[in-house]
N, C-alpha and C positions, 0 to 999 in steps of 0.2 A: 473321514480322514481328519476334516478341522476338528470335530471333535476327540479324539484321540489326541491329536495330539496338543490341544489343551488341558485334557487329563493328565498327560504328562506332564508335561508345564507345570500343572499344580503342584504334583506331588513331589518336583524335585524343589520348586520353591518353598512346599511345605519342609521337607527336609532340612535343608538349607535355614529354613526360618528356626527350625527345634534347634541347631548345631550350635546357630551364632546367639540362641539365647541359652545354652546350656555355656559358652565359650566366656559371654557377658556377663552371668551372673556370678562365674568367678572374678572376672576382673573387678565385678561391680563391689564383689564383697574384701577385698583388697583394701581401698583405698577410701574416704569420703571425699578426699581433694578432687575439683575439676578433672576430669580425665580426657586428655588427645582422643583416648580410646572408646571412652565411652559417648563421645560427642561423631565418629566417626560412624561408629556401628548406629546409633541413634539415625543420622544419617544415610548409609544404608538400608536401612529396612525400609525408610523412609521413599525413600524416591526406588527399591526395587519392587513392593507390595504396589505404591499408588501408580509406577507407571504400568504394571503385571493388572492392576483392576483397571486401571485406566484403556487399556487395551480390547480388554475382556468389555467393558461398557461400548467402547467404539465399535465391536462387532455385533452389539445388540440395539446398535443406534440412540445411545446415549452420549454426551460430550465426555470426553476423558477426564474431564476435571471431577464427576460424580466420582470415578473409582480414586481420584488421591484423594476424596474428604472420605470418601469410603473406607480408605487404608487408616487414616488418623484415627476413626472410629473402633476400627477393628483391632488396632493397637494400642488403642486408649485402653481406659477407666471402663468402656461400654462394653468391651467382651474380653480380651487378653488379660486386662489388670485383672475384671471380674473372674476369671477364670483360671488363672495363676497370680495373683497378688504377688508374691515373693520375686518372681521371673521382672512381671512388669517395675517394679521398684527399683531393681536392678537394671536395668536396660531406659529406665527414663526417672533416676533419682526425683526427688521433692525439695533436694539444695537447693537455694537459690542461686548461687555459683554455677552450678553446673547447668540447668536452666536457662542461665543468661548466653552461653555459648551457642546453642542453638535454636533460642529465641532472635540471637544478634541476626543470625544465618536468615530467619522467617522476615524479619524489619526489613533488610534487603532486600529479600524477596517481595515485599510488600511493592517497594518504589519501580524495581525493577519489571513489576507485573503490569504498574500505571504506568510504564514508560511505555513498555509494549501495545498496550490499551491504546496509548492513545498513538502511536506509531498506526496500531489499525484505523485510526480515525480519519473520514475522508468527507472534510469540509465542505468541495465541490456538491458530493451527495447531498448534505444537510442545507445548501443553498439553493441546490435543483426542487428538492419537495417540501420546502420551505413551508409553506401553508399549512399545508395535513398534518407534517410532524410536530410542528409547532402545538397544533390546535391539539395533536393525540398527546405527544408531549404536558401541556402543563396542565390540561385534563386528568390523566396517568400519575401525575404525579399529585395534585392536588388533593383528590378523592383519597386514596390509599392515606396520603399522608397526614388526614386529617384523623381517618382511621386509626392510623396506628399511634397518634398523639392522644385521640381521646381513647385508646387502652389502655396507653400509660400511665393515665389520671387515675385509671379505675384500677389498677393492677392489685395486690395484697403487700402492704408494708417488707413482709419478707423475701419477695423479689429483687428486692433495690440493698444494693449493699445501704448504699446513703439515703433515708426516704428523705433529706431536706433537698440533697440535689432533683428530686420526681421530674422536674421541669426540663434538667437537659439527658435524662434518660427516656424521657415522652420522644420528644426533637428526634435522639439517636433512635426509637422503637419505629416512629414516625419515616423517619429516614430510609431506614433498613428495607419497609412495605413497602414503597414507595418508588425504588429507582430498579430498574431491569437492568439484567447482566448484558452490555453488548457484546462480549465474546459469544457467550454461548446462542446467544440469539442469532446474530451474524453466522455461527458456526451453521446452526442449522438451516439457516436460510440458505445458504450456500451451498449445504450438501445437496438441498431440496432444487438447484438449478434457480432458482427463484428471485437471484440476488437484482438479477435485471428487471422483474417483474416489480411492476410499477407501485404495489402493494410493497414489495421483499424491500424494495428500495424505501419506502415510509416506515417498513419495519426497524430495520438498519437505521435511517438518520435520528428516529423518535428515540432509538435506545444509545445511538451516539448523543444527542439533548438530555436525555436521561440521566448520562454517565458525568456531564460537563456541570450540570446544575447537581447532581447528587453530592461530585467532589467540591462546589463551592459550599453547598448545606455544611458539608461536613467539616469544611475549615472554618467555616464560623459558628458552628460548636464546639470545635474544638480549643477556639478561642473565650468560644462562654465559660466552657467544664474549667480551661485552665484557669480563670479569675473565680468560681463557684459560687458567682453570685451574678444576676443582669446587670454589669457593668455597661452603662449605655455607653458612657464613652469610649473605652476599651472595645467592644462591639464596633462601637462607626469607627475607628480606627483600623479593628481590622477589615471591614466591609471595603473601607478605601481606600488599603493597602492593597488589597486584593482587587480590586477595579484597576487603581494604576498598574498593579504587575500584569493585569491581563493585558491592559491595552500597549504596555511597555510592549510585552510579549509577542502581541500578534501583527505590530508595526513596524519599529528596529529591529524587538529580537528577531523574530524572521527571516531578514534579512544579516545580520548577523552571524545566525547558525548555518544559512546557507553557505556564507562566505568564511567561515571557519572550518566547516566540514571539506570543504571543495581547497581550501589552501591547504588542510593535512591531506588529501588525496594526492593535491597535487606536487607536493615538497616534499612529506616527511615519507623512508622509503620503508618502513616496517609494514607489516603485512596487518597488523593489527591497528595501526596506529588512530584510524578512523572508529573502531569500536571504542579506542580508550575515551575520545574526544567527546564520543558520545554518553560513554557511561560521567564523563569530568562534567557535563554538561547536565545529564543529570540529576548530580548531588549540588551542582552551584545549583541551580535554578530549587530544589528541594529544601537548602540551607535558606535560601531569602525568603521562601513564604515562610517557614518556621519565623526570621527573625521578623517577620511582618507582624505574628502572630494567629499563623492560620497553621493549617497539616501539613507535613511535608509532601504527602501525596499528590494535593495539588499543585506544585513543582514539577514531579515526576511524568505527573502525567501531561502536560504543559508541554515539557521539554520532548516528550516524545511528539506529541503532535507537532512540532516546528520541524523537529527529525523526518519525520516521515514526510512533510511535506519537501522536504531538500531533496530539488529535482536529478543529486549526482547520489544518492544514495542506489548503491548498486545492491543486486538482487544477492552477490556471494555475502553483503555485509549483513544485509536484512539478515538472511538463511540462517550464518553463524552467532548474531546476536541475540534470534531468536532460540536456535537451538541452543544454546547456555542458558536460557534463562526456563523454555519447556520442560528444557532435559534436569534440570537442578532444582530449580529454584522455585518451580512449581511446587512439584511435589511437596517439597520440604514446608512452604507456609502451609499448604492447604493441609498437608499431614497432621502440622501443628493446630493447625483449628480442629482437626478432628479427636488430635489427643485432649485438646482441652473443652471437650464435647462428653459429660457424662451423661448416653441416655439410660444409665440405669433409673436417674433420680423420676424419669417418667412410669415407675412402677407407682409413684402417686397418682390416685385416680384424679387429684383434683389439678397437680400439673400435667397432667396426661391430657386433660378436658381444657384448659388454657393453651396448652399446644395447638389443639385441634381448631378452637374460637380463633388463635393465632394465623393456622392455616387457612384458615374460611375469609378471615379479614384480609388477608394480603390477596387471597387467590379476587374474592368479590369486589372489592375495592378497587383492585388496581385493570380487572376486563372492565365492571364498569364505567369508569374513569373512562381507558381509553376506548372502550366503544362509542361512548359519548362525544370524546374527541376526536373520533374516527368519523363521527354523523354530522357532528360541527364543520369540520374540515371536508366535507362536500363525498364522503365516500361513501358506496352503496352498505346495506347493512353484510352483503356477505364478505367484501375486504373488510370492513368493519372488525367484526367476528375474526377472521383472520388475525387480524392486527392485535386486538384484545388479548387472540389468546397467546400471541409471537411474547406479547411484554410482559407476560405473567411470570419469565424464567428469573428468578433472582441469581444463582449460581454464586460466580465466587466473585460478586458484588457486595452482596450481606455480608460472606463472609469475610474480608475487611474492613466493612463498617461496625462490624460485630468484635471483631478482632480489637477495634481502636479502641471498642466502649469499654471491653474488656481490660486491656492495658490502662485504659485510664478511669478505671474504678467508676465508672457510671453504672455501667450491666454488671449486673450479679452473675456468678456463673450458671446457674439456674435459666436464666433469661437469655445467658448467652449460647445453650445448648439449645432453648427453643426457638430462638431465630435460627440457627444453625440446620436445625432438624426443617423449618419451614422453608430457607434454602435448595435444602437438597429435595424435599417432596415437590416443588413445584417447577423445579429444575427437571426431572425427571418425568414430570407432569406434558411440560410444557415439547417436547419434539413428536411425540406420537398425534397430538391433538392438533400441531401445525401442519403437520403433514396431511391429516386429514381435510384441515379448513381449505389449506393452498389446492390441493388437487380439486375441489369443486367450484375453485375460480375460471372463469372460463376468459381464454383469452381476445381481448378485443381489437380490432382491426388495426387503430391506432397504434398500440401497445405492439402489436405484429410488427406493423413496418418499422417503429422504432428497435426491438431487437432484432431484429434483421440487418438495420445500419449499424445497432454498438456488435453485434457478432461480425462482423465484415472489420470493423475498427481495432477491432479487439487481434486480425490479423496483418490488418494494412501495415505496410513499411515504415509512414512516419508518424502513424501515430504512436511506435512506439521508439521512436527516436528519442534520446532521456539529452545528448551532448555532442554536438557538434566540433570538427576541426576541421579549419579553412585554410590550406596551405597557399601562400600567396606571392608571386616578386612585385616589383612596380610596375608592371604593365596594364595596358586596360584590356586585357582579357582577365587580368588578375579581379580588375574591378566588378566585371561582369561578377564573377565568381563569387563575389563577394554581395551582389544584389541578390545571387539566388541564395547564397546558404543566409542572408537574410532574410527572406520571405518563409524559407523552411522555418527558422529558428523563430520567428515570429508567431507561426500558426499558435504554438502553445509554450510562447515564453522560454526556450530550450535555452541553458549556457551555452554560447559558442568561443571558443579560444581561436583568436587568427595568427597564425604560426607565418613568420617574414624567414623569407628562405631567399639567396640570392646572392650577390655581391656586396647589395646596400641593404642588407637586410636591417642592421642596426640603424639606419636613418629612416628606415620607413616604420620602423616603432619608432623611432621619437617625435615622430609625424601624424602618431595614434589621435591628438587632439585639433587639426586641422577639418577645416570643414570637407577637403576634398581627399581623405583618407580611406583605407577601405573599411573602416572600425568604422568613419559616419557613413559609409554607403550600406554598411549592416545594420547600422542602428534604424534608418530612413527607410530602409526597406521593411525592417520591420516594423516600422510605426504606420507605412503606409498599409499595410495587409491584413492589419488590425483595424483603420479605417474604414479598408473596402469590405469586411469581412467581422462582422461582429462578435461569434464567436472565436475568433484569433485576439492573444493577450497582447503580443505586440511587446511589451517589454520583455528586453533582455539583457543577459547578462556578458559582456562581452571580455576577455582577459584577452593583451598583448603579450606574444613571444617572440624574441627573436634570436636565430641559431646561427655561431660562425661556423658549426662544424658543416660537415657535407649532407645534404638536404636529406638520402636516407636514413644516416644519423639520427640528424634534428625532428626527422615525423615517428621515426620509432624510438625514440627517446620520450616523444611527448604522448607516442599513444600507448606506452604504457598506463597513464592516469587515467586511461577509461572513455572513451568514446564509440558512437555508433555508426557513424558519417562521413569520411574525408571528402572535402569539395576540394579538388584540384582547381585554380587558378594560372595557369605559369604563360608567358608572354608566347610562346614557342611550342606548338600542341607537337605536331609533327616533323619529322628530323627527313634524312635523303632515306632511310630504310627501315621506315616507321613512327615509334613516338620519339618524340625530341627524349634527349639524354637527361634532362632535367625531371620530367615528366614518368620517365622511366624510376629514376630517384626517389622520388617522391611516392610513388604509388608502393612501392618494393619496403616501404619502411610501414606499410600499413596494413593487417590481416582484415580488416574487414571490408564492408561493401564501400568504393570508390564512385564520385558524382564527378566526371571529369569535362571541363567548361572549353567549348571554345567557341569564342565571340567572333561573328561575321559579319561582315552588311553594317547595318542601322546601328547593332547592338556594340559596335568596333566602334563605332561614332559618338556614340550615345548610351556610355553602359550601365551610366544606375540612372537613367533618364526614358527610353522608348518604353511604347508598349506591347508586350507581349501577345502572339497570334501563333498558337504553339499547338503541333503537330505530335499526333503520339501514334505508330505503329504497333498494330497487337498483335503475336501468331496465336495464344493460347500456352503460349507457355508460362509459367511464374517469371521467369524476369521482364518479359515483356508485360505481364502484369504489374509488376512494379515499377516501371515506366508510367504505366496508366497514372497508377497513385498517387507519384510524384510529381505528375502532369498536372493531375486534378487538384492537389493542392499548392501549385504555381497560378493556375490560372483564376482561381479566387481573387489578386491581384490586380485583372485586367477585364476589363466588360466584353474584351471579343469573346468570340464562343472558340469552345475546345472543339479542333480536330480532330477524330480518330479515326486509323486507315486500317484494314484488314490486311497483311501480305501475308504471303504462302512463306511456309520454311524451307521451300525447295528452294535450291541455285546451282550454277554451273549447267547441269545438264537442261537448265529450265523449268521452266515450270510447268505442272499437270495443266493440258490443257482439255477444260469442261465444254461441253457439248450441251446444247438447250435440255434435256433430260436428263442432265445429270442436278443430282442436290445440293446447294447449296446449305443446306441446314445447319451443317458444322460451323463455319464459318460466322456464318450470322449468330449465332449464337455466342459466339467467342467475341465477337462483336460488340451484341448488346449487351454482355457480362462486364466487357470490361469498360463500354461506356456508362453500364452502371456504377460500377467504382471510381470512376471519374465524378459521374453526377453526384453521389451522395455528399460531396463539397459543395454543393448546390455552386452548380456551374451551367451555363450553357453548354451541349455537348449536339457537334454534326459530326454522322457515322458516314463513312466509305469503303466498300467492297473493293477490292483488286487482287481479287484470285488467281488470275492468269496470268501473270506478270514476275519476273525476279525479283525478291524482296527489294531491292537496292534500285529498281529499275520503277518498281511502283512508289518508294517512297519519293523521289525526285519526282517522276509526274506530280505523285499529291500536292509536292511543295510545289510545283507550279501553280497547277490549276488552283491548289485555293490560298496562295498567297501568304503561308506561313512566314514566319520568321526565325522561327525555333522548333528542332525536333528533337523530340525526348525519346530518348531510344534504351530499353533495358537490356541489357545483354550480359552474357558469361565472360566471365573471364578466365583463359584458356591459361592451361599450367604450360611452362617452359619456360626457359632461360630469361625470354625478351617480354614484354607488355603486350599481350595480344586479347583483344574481344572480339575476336573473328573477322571473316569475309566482310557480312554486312554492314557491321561499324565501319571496317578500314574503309570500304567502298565510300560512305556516306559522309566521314568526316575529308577524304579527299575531291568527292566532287560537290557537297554541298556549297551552294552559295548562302545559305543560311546559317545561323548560330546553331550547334549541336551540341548534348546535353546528353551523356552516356552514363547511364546508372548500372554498375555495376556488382557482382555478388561480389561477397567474402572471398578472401582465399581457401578457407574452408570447406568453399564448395566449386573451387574448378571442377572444371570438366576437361578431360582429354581429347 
């Protein structure tokens, strides 16, 4: 069936391809002025051939990026021109006018490819396996690089448009062997499940190292080629314009693009207006390396990696930023490398045979290299081998390096279709041979329990909390409320916004800078849980709101800008026939899952002060799971150990009562599941069975006998008119003498 109905496929696009070049080469013969039209159709064929082979490769476990150099190929000089000259002349003129139009289209594409690049770049990673990458890193690069400098010494005069520049075309040949593609490397690792795997992760940061040093190589060549002689001066000029913009960059700018990104979310009301900030964002930081004197690429890519790490960057803006720039602007540069890729001129036996010398030297070089830095960095030789062969993919690496030398008259075109062609063989080279390396890795115990915890994280509730909102009046349950979405926001640095709802709600923002505010009882709790807890960042980012209108107004006014969290605070939890009318407010103005506070006992007395001895009830269901979660990364904060109590979900008519032969098996199990999920915050955790008992009736005993202070309770929140999360909440927040702590779902997932 799939194959039928890719034969179809083909042939309606072959069709369609005969129409619009019988369509083109009248227009083409018209006019010699720039044409809208023939820049369009250019265009078209472009991105419908490369993402139509692009597709075709992903079904045969290639990266899609082979089928759009593959498209540029095939509708170059290498078989379309060879095969109809008049057609192709017509459909991609030799003007330089017209040329330029859809060259402009590929330049863009270029920055917008590095922006994405390094949007995939994940810092964290590259400082987790620090050691190995490093050591496979400048191994990887060293070796290959020296390679492909001393071919360029040796190369034949007629290679080189300019044989006086030989020196920054060595550098650029140097370059090109040299650095691994981390798209398609990452791609693969990732399809391969592997990306966790302790190896997939050295593979991943060595070619994220790769990509960061290949784009500085490249700006300070590009700073050579531009002066065309070893300007030392001009050189340490750019080397230390380039050092300052990094460290500018990964210091203020930083924090800069965080707090620019996060003020268009939360201001400007266009549905785009965050992509524009990004792309504006883009081209400044692209314009300053240029006037430094380096590429603009490494701008582009700069600016993405500060993007990607802005922790309000939502996943609709990634999706659509990304999809403009796959969807378009792929194709189109990589198409363009392929058009300006003639492998006819390889009917030379003697560039035919430098091709291949080409191939050998990049493939040998660059496994050497990092298999060497794979044995230095303390790894057995089979991740070694693994690793080796993960960074042999150049892809559409080369091909912007190749691209630049091209534009700026170092590579001959000769030279520039045979890095082109050693791109794409080792690119294509490289997924069959990793797949075979990675599957005879066998997994190690260590490696075991650590995927085990990041697959568990990878679902938990807060770890993937991205933005916190803390509704708050002046009371000190407010406070309390404000200690906990503190300690949340601290685990991993979250923005949190504290929204003052209330009467005085404008004097308790103007109040934001007082030491006994709930902004410093959020800042203090997150500084302490970062303390107690080495892994928690602890810094955070905190923004004051305050709203006159009516409190469900002001929470659904504000959570349109995107949060995951609401921590209710309000002085008044419970009214004569339910929740207080404030409370009720407040929650009604917010679709997602609701953390609602109310402070008792100690914590009434003492509420960014006591510590915490905190009770968590499990049945086995998800939100009782997410209770656990929330539990478990609260109690990081405090040295007593975590409670967890087993209750039944029966009530009213009672509960099943078990007889000495009956199983408890279920139970204990659900049990120790979710006192695992607690433990993995590396917490002390004591388990408690109470099967027989009404939920409501065994969690008060618990809080007796073992002396809690706080019960973290997950529950539904049930659809109607009024605020309800059941029976066993209502029960627990009217008879607790304790502080209670109800984590509840979306509105998107009531239950009836």
């Amino acid at each position: 069936m799939a194959i039928r109905w890719c034969r179809s496929r083909t042939l309606w696009t072959l069709a369609a391809f005969l129409l619009m070049t019988t369509v083109v080469s009248a227009e083409g013969e018209k006019s010699a002025r720039p044409s809208e039209f023939l820049l369009l159709a250019q265009i078209a064929l472009l991105v419908a051939v490369g993402r139509g082979l692009g597709e075709i490769m992903q079904r045969i476990g290639q990266p899609s990026v082979i089928g759009e150099l593959l498209a540029g190929l095939l509708l170059g000089p290498s078989l379309f021109g060879w095969l109809w000259p008049a057609a192709h002349a017509a459909i991609f003129p030799p003007s330089p006018e017209q040329k330029a139009l859809i060259e402009g289209i590929a330049q863009v594409g270029i920055l917008l490819l590095l922006l994405l690049t390094g949007m995939e770049t994940d810092l964290k990673l590259v400082r987790k396996v620090g050691r190995a990458a490093a050591s496979v890193s400048i191994a990887g690069i060293v070796v290959p690089f020296i390679c492909g400098f001393s071919l360029g010494q040796v190369l034949p005069q007629s290679l080189l448009p300019h044989p006086e520049t030989r020196l920054v075309a060595s550098l650029f040949l140097g370059t090109a062997l040299s650095i691994s593609s981390v798209k398609i490397v990452a791609v693969v690792v990732r399809e391969m499940n592997f990306m966790r795997r302790n190896v997939g992760q050295i593979i991943v940061a060595t070619a994220i190292i790769d990509d960061t040093i290949g784009w500085i190589i490249i700006a300070m060549i590009f700073s050579l080629a531009s002066h065309g002689t070893l300007d030392v001066s001009s050189v340490g000029q750019a080397v230390l314009g380039t050092l300052l913009f990094l460290a500018i960059s990964f210091t203020v700018g930083r924090r800069l693009v965080f707090r620019l990104i996060r003020w268009t979310n939360d201001y400007l009301v266009s549905s785009a207006a965050v992509i524009t900030v990004i792309l504006l964002l883009m081209s400044t930081m692209a314009m300053i390396t240029h006037l430094i004197g380096v590429h603009t690429v490494l701008g582009a890519f700069v600016a993405g990696i500060l993007v990607g790490e802005s922790p309000i960057l939502t996943r609709q803006i990634d999706e659509r930023l990304r999809g403009l720039i796959t969807g378009l602007f792929m194709p189109v540069f990589f198409g363009m490398a392929g058009l300006s890729t003639d492998l006819t001129v390889l009917r030379d036996p003697g560039l035919l045979m430098l091709t291949g010398a080409l191939v050998c030297i990049a493939s040998i070089g660059k496994f050497g290299g990092a298999f060497a830095g794979g044995a230095l960095g303390g790894l057995t030789p089979r991740e070694s081998y693994a690793l080796a062969t993960g960074m042999n993919a150049r892809g559409s690496t080369e091909v912007i390096i190749a691209t630049i030398g091209l534009s700026m008259g170092v590579l001959s075109q000769n030279l520039f279709s045979m890095i082109v062609t050693m791109a794409i063989l080792t690119t294509m080279a490289m997924p069959p041979m990793l797949r075979g390396a990675l599957s005879r890795l066998p997994l190690g115990k260590d490696e075991k329990a650590r995927l085990e915890r990041e697959e568990f994280e990878q679902k938990d509730f807060v770890a993937n909390l991205e933005r916190l909102l803390l509704a708050v009046d002046e009371g000190a349950n407010a406070k309390f409320a404000s200690r906990v979405a503190g300690l949340l926001a601290g685990t991993r640095g979250l923005p949190i916004t504290v929204l003052h709802v209330g009467a005085r709600a404008k004097q308790q923002e103007g109040k934001r800078q007082d030491e006994e505010s709930h902004e410093a009882v959020v800042r203090e709790a997150a500084t302490k849980i970062a303390e107690a807890d080495q892994e928690s960042v602890g810094d955070v980012e905190i923004t004051t709101r305050a709203r006159a209108q009516k409190a469900a107004d002001a929470v659904e006014e504000e959570a349109r800008k995107g949060f995951d969290l609401l921590v209710v605070g309000m002085e008044n939890v419970l009214g004569k026939d339910g929740f207080d009318q404030k409370v009720e407010d407040v929650a009604s103005g917010f679709k997602g899952p609701v953390a609602l506070v109310a402070a008792k006992g100690v914590h009434l007395k003492q509420p960014a002060g006591a510590e915490f001895r905190i009770l968590v009830p499990v049945s086995g269901s998800a939100v009782s799971r997410r209770g656990a979660e929330v539990a478990g990364a609260l109690a990081r904060s405090s040295p007593c150990p975590l409670r967890v109590v087993y209750v039944s979900t029966t009530r009213d008519k009672g509960a099943r009562r078990r007889g000495a032969s009956m199983s408890l098996a279920r139970e204990e199990g659900i049990l120790k599941d979710a006192a695992a999920a607690a433990a993995r915050y590396d917490v002390d955790v004591r388990t408690t069975l109470r099967a027989n008992a009404t939920p409501e009736e065994a969690i008060l005993q618990e809080i007796e006998t073992s002396g809690a202070d706080l019960v973290i309770l997950g529950v539904d929140r049930m659809k109607g008119d009024a605020l309800n999360f059941g029976g066993v909440a209502a029960a627990i927040l009217s008879k607790s003498k304790v502080s209670v702590l109800l984590i509840a779902d979306g509105e998107a997932n009531r239950k009836d």
